[in-house]
RODO-2510 file (C-alpha; in nm, 4 decimals, decimal comma):
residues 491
     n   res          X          Y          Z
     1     x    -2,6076     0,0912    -1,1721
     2     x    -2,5446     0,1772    -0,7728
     3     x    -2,9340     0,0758    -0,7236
     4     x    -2,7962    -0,2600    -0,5278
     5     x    -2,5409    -0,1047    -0,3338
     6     x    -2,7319    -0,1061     0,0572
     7     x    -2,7444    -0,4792     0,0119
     8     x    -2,4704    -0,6500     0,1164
     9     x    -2,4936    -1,0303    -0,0016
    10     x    -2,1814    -1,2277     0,0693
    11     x    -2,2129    -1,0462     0,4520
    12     x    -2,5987    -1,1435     0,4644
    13     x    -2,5441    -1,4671     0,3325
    14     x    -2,2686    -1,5803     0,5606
    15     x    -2,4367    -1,4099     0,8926
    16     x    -2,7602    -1,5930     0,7710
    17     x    -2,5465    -1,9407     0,7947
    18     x    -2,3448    -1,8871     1,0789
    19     x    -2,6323    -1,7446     1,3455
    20     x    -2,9071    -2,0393     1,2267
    21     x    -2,6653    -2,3240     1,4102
    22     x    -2,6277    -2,5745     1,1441
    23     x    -2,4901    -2,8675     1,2610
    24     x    -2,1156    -2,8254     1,1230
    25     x    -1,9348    -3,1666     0,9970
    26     x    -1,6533    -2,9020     0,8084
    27     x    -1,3675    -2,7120     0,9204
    28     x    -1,2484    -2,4995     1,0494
    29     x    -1,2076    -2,6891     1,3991
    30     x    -1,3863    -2,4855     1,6594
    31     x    -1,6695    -2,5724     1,4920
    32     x    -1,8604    -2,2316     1,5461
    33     x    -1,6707    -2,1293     1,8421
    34     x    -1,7524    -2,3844     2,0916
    35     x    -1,3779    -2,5859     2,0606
    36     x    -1,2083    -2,2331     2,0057
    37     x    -0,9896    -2,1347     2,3336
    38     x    -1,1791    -1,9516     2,6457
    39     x    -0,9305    -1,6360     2,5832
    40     x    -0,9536    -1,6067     2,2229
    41     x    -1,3666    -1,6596     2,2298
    42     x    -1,3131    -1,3734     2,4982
    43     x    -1,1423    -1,1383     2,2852
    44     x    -1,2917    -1,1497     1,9731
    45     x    -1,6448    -1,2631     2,1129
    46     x    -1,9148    -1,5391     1,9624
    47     x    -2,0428    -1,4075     1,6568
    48     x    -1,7007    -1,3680     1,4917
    49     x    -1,6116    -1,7452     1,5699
    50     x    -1,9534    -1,8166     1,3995
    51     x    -1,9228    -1,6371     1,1033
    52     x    -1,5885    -1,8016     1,0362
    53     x    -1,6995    -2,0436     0,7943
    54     x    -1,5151    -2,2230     0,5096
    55     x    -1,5259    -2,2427     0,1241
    56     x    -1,7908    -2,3849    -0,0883
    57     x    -2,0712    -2,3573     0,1393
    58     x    -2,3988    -2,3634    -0,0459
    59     x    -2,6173    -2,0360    -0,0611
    60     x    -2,2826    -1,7990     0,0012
    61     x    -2,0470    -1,9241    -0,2785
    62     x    -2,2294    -2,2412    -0,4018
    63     x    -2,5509    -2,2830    -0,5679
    64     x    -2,6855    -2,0508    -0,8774
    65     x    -2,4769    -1,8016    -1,0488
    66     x    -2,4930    -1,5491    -0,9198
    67     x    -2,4062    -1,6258    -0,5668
    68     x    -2,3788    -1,3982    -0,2785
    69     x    -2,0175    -1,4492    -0,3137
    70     x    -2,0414    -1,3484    -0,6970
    71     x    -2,2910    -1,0474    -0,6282
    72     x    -2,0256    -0,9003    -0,3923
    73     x    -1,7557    -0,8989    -0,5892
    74     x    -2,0015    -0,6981    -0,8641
    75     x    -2,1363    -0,4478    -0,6472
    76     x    -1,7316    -0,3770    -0,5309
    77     x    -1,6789    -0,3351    -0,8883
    78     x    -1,9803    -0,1209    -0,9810
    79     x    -1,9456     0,1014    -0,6757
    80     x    -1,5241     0,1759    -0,8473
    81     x    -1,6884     0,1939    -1,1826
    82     x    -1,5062    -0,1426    -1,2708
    83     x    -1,5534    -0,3771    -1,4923
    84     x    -1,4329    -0,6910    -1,2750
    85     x    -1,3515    -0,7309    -0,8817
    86     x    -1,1257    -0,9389    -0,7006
    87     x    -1,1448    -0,9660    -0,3139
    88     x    -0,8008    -1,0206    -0,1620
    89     x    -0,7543    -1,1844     0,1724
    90     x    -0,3779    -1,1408     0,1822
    91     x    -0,3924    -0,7460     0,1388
    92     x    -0,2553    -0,5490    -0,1628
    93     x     0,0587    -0,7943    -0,1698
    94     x    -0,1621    -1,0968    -0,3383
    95     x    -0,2428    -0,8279    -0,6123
    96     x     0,0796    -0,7563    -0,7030
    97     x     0,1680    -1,0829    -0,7071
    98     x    -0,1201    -1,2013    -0,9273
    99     x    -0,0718    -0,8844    -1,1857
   100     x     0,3151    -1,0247    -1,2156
   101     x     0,2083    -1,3312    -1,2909
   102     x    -0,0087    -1,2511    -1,5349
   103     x     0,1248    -0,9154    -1,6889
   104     x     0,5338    -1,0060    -1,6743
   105     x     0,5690    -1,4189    -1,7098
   106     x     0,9337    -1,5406    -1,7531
   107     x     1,1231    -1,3538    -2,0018
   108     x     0,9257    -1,0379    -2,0356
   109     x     0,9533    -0,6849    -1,8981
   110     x     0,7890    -0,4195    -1,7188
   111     x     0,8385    -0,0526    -1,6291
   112     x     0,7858    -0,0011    -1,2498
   113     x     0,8193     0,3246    -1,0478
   114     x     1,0761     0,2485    -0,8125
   115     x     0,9708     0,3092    -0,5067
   116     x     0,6518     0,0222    -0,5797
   117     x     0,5912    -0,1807    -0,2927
   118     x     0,8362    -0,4434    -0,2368
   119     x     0,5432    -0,7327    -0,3049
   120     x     0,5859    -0,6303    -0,6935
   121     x     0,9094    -0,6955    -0,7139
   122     x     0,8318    -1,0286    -0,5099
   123     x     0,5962    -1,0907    -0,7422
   124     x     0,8265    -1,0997    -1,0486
   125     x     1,0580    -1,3267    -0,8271
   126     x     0,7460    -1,5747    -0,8926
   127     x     0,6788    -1,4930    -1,2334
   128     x     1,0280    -1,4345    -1,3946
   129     x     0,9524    -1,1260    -1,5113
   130     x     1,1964    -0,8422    -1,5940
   131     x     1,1536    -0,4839    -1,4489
   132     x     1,2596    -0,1807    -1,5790
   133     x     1,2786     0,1142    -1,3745
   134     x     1,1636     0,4862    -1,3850
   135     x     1,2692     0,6980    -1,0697
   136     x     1,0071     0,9129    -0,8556
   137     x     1,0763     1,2378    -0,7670
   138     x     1,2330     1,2750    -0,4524
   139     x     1,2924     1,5338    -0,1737
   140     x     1,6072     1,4944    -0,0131
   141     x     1,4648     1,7632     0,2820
   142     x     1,2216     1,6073     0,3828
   143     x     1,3033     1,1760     0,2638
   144     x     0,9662     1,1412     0,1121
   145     x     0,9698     0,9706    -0,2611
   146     x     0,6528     1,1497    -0,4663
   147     x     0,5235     1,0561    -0,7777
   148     x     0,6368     0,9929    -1,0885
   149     x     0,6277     1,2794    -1,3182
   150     x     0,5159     1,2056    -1,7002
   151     x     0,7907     1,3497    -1,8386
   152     x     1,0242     1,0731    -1,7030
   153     x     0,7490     0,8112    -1,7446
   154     x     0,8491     0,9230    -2,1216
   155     x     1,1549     0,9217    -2,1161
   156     x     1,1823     0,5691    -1,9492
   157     x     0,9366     0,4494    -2,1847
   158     x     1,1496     0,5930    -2,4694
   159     x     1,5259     0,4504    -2,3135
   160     x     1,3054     0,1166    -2,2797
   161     x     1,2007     0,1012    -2,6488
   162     x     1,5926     0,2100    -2,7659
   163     x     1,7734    -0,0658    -2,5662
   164     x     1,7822    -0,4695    -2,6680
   165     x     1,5706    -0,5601    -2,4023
   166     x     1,2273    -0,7354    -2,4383
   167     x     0,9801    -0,5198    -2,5017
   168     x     0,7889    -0,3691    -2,2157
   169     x     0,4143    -0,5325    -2,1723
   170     x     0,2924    -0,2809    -1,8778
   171     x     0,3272    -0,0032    -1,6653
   172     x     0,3038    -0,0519    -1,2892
   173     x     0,3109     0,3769    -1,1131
   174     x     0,1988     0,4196    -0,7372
   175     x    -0,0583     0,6809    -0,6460
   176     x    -0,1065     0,8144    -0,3909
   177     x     0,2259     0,7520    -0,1716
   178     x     0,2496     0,6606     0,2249
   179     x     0,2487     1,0240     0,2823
   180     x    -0,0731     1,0895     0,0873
   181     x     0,0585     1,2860    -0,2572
   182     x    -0,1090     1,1724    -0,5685
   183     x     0,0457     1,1889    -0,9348
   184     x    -0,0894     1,2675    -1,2573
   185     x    -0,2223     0,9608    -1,3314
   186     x    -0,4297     1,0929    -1,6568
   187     x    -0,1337     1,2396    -1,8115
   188     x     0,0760     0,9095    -1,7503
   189     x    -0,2074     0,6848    -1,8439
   190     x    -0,2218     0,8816    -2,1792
   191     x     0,1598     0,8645    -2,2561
   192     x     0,1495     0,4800    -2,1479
   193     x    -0,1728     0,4244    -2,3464
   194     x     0,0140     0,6353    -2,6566
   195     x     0,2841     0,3785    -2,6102
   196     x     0,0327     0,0672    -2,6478
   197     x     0,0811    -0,0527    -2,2798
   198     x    -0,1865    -0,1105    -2,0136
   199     x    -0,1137     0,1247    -1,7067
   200     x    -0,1382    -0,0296    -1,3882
   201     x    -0,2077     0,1897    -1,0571
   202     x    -0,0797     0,0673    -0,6712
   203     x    -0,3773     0,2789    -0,4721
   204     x    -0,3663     0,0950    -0,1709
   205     x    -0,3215     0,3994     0,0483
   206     x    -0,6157     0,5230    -0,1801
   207     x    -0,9009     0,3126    -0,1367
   208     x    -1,0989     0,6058    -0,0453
   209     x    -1,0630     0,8071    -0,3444
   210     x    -1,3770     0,9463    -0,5431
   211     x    -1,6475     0,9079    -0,3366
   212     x    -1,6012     1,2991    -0,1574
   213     x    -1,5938     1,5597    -0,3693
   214     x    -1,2396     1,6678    -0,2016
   215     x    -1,1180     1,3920    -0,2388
   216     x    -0,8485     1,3357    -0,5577
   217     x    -1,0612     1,0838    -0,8306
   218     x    -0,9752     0,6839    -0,8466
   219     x    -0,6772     0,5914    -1,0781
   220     x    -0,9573     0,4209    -1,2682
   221     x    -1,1777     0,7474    -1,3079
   222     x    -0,8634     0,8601    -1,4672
   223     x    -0,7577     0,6451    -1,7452
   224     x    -0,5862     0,3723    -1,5251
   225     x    -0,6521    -0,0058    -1,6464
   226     x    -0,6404    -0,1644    -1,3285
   227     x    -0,6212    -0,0798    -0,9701
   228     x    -0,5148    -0,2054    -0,6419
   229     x    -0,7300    -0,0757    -0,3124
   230     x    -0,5999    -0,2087     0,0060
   231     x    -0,9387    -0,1248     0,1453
   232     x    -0,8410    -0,1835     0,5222
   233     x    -0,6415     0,1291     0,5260
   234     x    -0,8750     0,3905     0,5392
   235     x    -1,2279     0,2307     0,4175
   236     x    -1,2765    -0,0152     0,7517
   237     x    -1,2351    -0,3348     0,5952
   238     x    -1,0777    -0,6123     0,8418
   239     x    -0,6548    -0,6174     0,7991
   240     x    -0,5161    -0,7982     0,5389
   241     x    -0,8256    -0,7611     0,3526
   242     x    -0,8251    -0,5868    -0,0497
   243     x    -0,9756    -0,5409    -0,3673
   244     x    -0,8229    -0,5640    -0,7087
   245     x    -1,0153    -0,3601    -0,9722
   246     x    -1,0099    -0,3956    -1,3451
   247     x    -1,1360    -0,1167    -1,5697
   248     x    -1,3315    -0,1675    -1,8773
   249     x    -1,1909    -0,1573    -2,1745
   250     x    -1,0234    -0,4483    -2,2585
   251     x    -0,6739    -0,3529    -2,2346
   252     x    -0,6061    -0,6221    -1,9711
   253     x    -0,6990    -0,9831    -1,9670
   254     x    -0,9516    -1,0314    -1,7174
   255     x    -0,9585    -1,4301    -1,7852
   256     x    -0,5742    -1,4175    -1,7085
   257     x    -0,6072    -1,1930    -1,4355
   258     x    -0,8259    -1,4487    -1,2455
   259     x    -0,6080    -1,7476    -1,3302
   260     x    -0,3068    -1,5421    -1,2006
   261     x    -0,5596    -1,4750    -0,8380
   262     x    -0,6583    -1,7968    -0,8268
   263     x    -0,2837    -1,9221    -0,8107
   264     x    -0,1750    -1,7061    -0,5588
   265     x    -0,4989    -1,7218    -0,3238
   266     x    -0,5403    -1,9430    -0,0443
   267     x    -0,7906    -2,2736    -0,0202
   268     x    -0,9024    -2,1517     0,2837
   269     x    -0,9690    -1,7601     0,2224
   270     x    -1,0907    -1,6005     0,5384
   271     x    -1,4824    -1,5604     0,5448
   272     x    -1,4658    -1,2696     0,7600
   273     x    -1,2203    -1,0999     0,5512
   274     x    -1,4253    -1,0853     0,2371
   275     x    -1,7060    -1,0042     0,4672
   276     x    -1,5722    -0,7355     0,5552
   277     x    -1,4922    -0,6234     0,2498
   278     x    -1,8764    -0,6246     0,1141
   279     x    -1,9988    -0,4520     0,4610
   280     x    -1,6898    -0,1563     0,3758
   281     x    -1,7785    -0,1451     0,0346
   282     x    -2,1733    -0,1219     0,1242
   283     x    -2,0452     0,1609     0,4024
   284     x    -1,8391     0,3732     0,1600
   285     x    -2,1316     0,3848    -0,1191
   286     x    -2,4252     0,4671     0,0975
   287     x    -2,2874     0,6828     0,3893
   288     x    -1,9267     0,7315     0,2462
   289     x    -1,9452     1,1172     0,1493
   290     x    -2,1051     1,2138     0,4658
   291     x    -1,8677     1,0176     0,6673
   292     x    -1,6061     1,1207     0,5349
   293     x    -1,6866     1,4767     0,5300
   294     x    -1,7087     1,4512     0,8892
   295     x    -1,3257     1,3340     0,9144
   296     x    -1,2379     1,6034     0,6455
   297     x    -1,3526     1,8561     0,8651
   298     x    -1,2032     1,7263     1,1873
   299     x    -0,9116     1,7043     1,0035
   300     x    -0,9114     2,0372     0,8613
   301     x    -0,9270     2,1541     1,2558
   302     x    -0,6251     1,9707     1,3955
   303     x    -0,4432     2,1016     1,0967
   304     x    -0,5033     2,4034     1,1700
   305     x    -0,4271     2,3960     1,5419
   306     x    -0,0834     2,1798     1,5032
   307     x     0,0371     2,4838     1,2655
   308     x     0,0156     2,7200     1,5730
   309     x     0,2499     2,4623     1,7704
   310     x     0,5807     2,6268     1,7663
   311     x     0,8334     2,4301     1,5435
   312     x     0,5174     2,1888     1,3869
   313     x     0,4084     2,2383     1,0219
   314     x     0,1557     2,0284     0,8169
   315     x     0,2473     1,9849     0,4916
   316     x     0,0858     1,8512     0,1737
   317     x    -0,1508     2,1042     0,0011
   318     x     0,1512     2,2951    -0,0320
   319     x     0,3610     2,0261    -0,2091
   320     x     0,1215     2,0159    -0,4927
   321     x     0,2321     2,1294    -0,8525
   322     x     0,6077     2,0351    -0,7088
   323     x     0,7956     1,7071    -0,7581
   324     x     0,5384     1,5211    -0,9651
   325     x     0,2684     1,5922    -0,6809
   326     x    -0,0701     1,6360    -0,8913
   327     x    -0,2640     1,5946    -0,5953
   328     x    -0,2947     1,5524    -0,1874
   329     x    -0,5097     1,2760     0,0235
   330     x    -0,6568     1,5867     0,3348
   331     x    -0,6806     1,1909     0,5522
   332     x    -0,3009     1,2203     0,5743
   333     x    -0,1744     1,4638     0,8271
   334     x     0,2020     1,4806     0,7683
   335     x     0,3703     1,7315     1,0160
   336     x     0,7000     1,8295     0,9768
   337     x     0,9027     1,8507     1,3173
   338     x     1,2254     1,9763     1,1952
   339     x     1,1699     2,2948     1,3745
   340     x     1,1135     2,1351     1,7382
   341     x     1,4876     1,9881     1,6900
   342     x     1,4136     1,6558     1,7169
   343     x     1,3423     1,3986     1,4950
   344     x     1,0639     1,2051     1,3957
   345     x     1,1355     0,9142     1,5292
   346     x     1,2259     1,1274     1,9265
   347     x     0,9156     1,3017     1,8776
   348     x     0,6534     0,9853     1,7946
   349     x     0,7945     0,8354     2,1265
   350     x     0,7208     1,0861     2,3295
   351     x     0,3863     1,0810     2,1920
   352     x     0,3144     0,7106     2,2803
   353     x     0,4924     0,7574     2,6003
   354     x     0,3281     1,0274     2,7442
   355     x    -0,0470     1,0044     2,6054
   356     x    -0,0597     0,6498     2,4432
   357     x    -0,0928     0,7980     2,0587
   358     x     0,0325     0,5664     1,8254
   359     x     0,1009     0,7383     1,4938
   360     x     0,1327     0,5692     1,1401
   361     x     0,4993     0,6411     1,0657
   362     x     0,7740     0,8571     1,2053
   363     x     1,0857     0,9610     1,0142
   364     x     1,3244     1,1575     1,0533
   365     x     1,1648     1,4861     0,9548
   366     x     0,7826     1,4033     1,0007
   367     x     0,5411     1,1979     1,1688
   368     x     0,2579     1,0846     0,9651
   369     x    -0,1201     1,0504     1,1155
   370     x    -0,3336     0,8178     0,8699
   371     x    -0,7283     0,8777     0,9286
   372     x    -1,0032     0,6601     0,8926
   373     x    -1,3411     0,6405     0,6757
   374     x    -1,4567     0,7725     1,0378
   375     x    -1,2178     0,8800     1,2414
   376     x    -1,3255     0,9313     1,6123
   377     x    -1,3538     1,3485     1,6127
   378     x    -1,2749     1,3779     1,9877
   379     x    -0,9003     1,2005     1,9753
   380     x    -0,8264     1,4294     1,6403
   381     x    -0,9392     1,7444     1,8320
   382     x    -0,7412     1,6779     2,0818
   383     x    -0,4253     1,5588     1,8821
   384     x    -0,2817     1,9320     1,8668
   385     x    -0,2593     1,9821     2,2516
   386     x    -0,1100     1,6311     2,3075
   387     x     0,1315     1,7042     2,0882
   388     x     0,2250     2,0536     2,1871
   389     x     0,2673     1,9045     2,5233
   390     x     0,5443     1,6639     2,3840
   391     x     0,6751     1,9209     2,2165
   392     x     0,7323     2,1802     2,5280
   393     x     0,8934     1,8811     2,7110
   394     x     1,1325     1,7620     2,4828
   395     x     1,2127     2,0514     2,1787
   396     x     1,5375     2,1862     2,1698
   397     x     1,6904     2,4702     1,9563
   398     x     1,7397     2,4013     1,6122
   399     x     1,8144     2,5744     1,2734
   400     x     1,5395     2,2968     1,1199
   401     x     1,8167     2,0573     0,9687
   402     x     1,8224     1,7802     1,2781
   403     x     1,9391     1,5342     1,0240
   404     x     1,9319     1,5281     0,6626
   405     x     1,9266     1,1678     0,4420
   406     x     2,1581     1,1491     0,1733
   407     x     2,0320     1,1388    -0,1962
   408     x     1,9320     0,7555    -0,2780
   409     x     2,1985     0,6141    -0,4887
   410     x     2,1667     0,5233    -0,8416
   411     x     2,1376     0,1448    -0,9028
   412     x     2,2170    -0,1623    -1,1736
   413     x     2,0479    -0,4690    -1,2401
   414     x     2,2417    -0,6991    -1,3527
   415     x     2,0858    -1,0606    -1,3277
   416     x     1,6634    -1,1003    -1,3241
   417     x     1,5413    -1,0844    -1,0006
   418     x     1,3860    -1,4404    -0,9743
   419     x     1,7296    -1,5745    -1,0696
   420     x     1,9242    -1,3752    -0,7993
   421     x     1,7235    -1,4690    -0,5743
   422     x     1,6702    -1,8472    -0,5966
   423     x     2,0073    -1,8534    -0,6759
   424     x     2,3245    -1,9870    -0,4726
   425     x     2,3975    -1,7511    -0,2053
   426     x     2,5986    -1,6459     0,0535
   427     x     2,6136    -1,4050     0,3601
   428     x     2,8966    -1,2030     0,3708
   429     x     3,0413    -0,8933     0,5901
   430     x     2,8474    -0,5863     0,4028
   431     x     3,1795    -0,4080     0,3315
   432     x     3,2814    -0,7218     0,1241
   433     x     2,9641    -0,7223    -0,0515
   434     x     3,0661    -0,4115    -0,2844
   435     x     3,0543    -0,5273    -0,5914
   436     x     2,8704    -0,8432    -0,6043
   437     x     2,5214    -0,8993    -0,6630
   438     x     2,2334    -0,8610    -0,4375
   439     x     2,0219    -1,2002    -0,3440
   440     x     1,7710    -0,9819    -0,1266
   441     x     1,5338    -0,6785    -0,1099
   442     x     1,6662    -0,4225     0,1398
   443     x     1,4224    -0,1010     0,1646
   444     x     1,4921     0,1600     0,4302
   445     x     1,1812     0,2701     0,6440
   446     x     1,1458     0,5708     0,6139
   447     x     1,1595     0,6776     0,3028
   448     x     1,0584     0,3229     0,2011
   449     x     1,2435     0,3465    -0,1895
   450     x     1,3807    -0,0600    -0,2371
   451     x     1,7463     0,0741    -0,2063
   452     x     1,8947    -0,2819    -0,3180
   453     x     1,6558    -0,5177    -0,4943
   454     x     1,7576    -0,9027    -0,5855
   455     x     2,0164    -0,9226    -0,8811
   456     x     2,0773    -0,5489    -0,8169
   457     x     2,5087    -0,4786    -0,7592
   458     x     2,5932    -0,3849    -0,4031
   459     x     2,8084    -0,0363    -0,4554
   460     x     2,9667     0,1509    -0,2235
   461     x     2,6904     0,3933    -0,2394
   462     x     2,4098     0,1779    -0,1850
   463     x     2,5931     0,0927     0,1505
   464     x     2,6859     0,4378     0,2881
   465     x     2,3125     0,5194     0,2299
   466     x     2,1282     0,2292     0,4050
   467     x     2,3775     0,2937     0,6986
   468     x     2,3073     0,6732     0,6874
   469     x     1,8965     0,5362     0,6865
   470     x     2,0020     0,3059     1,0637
   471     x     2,2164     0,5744     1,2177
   472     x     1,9022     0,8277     1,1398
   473     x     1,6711     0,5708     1,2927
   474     x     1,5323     0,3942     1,0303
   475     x     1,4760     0,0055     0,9406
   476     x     1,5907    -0,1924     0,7382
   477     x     1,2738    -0,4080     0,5867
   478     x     1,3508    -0,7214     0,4110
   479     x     1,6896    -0,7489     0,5150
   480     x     1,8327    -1,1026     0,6179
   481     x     2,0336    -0,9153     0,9097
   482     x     1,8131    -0,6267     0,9883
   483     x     2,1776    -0,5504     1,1881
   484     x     2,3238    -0,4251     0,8289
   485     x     2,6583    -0,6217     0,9222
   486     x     2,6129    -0,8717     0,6740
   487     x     2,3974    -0,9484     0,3513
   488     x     2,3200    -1,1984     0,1280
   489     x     2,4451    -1,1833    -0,2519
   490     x     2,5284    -1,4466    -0,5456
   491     x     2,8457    -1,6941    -0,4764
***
C-alpha cells in the first residue's frame, strides 16, 4: 500500500514543467520569473518563480486519470491510512470551512468543542449551520483549555437529543491543543459513533502523529471519520499549506465533501503549496521516524536541562490522565515560568531581545516552543542556557501566582451565528453592550477559548474576563477594536 510513497508526482511533474522553459502564453505574469521584481527574484531565488505555475496544465493536473495531481493526493491519503485526500492551500481554515458546508447547511446543528478554531465557527457563518456546544476542560492555573473529556461529550450529546433543537448531524472535538495535549479520541469516537454521528477531529497541530512510535496515533487510527492536518506546522510543508483526510468507512460523504472544497478553494491554488505538500508527505513516510527521533531526543535534552533552571518547569507528560488529557505531543515544550515571577509574555521578550529566539506563544504562565519534523539540534541544545540567562537578568521573587486568569464565563446563543453576523449592526461603548447580542468573534490569545462568538449575549462576565485577558497581556483576535472600548452587536 506505502510501495509508491518515495515518488513524489505532483512535485516531479511540476519541477519537470517549470525547469524545461516552455514558452509560457498563461499566467501568472512574471512569466517564470523573468517580469517578477529584482528584490523578490532575490529573496526567494529562480527556481521558486519557475515552479509557480497555474491550473490545468497538461501532464501535472490535465491529461489521463490519474494525474500527478491525482496520484498525490492518493499517496497523502494512503500514507494517513485514508480513504480520500484533499490538499488545502488556505491552511486548516479552508477545511473547516468546507466540512461546515457540507456537514451543517442552513438549519441544521452540530456539537463543537468550544475552544475549536475560530474558522469553524466562520464556517457555519457560510453555511447557516447551528452549533451546539460542549466545554473542554480547563485549568484556571495555568489558562490552557485541554480536551474534551467523554463523559461531557455524553452528556452534551444527551442535553442535545432532550432539547427542541434540530437534531445534531456531527461532532467536530480538537486534538491535540496549541499546547500539545491530546484527548481520548477512541472513547469519544465510540460514544459519538453509539449516537449515529460522524466524529470529526481538528489535528492541525497534529500532522505528525503516528509515524514515531512515541508519538500519540492519528485521530483516524483511532476511530475518527475525518481529519484536518495543517501539515506546515510541524511536517515542513510551505505556510498556509494542509491536508483534509477522510477515513474509510462511509460515514461521511466524500462526493459532498469535495463539492463543499471545491466551493471554498481558490481558481488559482498555489502550485508550490501543493508541492510542498507531496515533497512533506514523501519526507514524513520515508525518513519521518528517523527524523523525528532525532528531534525527540534533542528535545528530551533541553527538557531536561530547562527543569534545572531555577523557577522553569516543563510540563505535559505530567498533565496526562488529568483534565481530559489522554495524551502529550514530546514536539511541544511548554515551560511554566510562574516561578521566575514574571510572566510569559516579560519572559518571551527578553528572549527575543537578548538572543533573537522567537518562541511560538507566550502567556501569562508559559511560553510554548513548537518543534519541527527536524528541528536544528544545535539551537535546541542551546535553548536551556539562553534562557537561564534571561532568567538571571530579569526573575524576581515570587510565590508562583504572577497573575492568575479568571474562570471563562459561561455563555448563550441566542440568534444563529450566520444571522448575527450578516445582520444590522452597530458599534457601541463595550459597557453598553451588556446585554445585547454579539455580531463578532472575540477570542483572547492566550488561552485562545472564542469567549464571545456571533449571536452569542454580551454579559457582564464575558466583559470583565476579556479585559482581565488585555490587562494580563493578551490579544484580543477577531475583535473589530482590538482596543476592547467598543464592539459590534445587533441594532
Amino acid at each position: 500500500m506505502r510501495a509508491e510513497q518515495p515518488a513524489a508526482p505532483y512535485l516531479e511533474a511540476v519541477s519537470a514543467y517549470g525547469q524545461r522553459g516552455p514558452t509560457r502564453f498563461h499566467v501568472p505574469g512574471h512569466k517564470g520569473g523573468e517580469g517578477a521584481d529584482p528584490g523578490l527574484r532575490s529573496a526567494i531565488g529562480a527556481e521558486a518563480l519557475l515552479l509557480d505555475i497555474p491550473q490545468d496544465i497538461e501532464g501535472v493536473d490535465l491529461g489521463p486519470s490519474p494525474t500527478p495531481y491525482q496520484r498525490a493526493e492518493q499517496l497523502a491519503a494512503e500514507a494517513y491510512g485514508a480513504e480520500r485526500c484533499w490538499f488545502l492551500t488556505n491552511g486548516a481554515t479552508q477545511g473547516n470551512h468546507a466540512l461546515a458546508l457540507a456537514l451543517a447547511p442552513l438549519g441544521t446543528r452540530v456539537l463543537m468543542q468550544r475552544n475549536s478554531h475560530a474558522s469553524l465557527i466562520d464556517g457555519l457563518v457560510l453555511s447557516g449551520g447551528l452549533p451546539s456546544f460542549v466545554a473542554p476542560a480547563y485549568d484556571a492555573e495555568l489558562g490552557m483549555a485541554h480536551g474534551v473529556e467523554p463523559e461531557a461529550l455524553e452528556a452534551a450529546l444527551a442535553r442535545a437529543a432532550a432539547d427542541h433543537g434540530p437534531p445534531v448531524n456531527a461532532v467536530f472535538l480538537v486534538s491535540p491543543t496549541y499546547y500539545g495535549m491530546t484527548a481520548d479520541i477512541g472513547c469519544c469516537a465510540e460514544i459519538t459513533h453509539g449516537a449515529g454521528l460522524p466524529l470529526v477531529v481538528d489535528c492541525a497541530w497534529g500532522a505528525h502523529f503516528g509515524f514515531h512510535p512515541a508519538l500519540p496515533a492519528s485521530p483516524l487510527a483511532l476511530g475518527a471519520d475525518a481529519m484536518l492536518a495543517s501539515t506546515h506546522k510541524i511536517v515542513g510543508s510551505l505556510t498556509q499549506s494542509a491536508m483534509l483526510l477522510l477515513a474509510p468507512g462511509g460515514r461521511l460523504d466524500g462526493d459532498a465533501i469535495a463539492r463543499a472544497v471545491r466551493l471554498v478553494r481558490s481558481t488559482s491554488p498555489s502550485a508550490l503549496l501543493m508541492a510542498s505538500l507531496d515533497a512533506a508527505r514523501r519526507q514524513l513516510s520515508v525518513h519521518g521516524e528517523v527524523l523525528l527521533g532525532r528531534t525527540l531526543a534533542a528535545a528530551e535534552r533541553a527538557r531536561e536541562a530547562i527543569d534545572t533552571i531555577p523557577g522553569c518547569h516543563v510540563i505535559g507528560e505530567s498533565l496526562v490522565g488529568s483534565n481530559g488529557i489522554a495524551g502529550w505531543d514530546p514536539l511541544r515544550i511548554v515551560v511554566d515560568v510562574r516561578g521566575t515571577g514574571r510572566t510569559g509574555y516579560e519572559v518571551a521578550g527578553e528572549l527575543r531581545a537578548s538572543h533573537d529566539i522567537h518562541v511560538e506563544l507566550a502567556t501569562h504562565a508559559t511560553v510554548v516552543l513548537v518543534l519541527g519534523i527536524a528541528q536544528p539540534t544545535d539551537s535546541l541544545d542551546s535553548f536551556a542556557p539562553d534562557l537561564a540567562d534571561c532568567v538571571r537578568r530579569i526573575a524576581r521573587d515570587s510565590d508562583g501566582q504572577v497573575v492568575k486568569q479568571p474562570p471563562a464565563p459561561e455563555h448563550e446563543t441566542v440568534v444563529p451565528p450566520r444571522e448575527a453576523f450578516l445582520g444590522d449592526s452597530e458599534a457601541v461603548p463595550v459597557d453598553a453592550a451588556v446585554g445585547r447580542i454579539s455580531c463578532e468573534s472575540i477570542a483572547g490569545y492566550p488561552p485562545g477559548i472564542p469567549t464571545l462568538l456571533p449571536g452569542e449575549r454580551v454579559t457582564a462576565e464575558v466583559v470583565e474576563y476579556l479585559r482581565a485577558l488585555t490587562a494580563a497581556g493578551a490579544r484580543l483576535h477577531g475583535a473589530a477594536d482590538p482596543s476592547f472600548e467598543t464592539v459590534r452587536v445587533l441594532k
